[in-house]
C-alpha positions as CSV (number, residue, x, y, z in Angstrom):
1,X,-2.3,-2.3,-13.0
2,X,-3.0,-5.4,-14.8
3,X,-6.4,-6.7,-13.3
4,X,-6.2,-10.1,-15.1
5,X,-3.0,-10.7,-12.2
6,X,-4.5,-9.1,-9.3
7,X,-7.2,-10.2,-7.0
8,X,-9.5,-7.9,-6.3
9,X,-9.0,-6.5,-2.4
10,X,-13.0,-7.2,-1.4
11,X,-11.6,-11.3,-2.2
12,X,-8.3,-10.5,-0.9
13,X,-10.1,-10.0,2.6
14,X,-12.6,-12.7,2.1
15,X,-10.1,-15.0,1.4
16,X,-8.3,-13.8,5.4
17,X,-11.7,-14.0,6.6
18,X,-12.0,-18.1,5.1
19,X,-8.1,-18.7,6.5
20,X,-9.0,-16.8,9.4
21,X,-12.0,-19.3,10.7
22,X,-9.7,-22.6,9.4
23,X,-6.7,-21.8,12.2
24,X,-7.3,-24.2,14.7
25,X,-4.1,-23.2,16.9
26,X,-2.7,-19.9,18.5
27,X,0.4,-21.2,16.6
28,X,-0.8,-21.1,13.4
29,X,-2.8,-17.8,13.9
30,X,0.4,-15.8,15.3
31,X,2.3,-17.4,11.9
32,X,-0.2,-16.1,10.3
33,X,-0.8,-12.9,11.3
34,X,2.5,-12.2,10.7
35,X,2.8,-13.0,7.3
36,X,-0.1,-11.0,6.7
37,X,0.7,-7.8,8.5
38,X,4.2,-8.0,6.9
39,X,2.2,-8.2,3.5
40,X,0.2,-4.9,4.6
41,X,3.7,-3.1,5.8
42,X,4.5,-3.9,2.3
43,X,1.2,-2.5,0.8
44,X,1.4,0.5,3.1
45,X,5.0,1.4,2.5
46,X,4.2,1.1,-1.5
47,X,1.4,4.0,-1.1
48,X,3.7,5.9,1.4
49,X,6.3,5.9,-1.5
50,X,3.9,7.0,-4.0
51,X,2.4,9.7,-1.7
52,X,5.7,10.9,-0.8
53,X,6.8,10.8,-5.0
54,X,3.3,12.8,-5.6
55,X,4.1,15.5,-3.0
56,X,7.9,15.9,-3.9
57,X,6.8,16.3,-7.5
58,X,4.0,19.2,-6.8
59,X,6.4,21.1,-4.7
60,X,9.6,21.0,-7.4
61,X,6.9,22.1,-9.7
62,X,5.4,24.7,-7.2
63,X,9.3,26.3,-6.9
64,X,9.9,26.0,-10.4
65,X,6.9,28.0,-11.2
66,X,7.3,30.7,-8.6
67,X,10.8,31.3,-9.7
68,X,9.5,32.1,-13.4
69,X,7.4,34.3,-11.7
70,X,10.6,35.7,-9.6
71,X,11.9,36.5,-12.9
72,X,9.2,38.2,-14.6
């Protein structure tokens, strides 16, 4: 992860907390709320994928291994 490009999250939720109290309308709240939640979906689904890649991986390796030992 290149930190020089990525804002650290503790500013990333500053920075909702400063937009946050700057809405003045329900309008621009609800427009903003769901840009942001769609944002987090997108965060969320990144660490499902690589939680899902990291499981998939241990169990091919957990088969593999046990049919070496099927063999032995």
């Amino acid at each position: 992860m290149k930190q020089k490009n990525i804002k650290k999250s503790e500013q990333i939720a500053q920075d909702i907390v400063e937009l946050t109290k700057s809405l003045d309308s329900q309008q621009e709240l609800k427009k903003t709320w769901r840009v942001i939640n769609m944002a987090m979906q997108y965060l969320s689904s990144k660490d499902d994928y690589l939680t899902n890649e990291k499981n998939v991986l241990e169990k091919v390796k957990e088969m593999k291994d046990a049919k070496k030992e099927e063999g032995n």
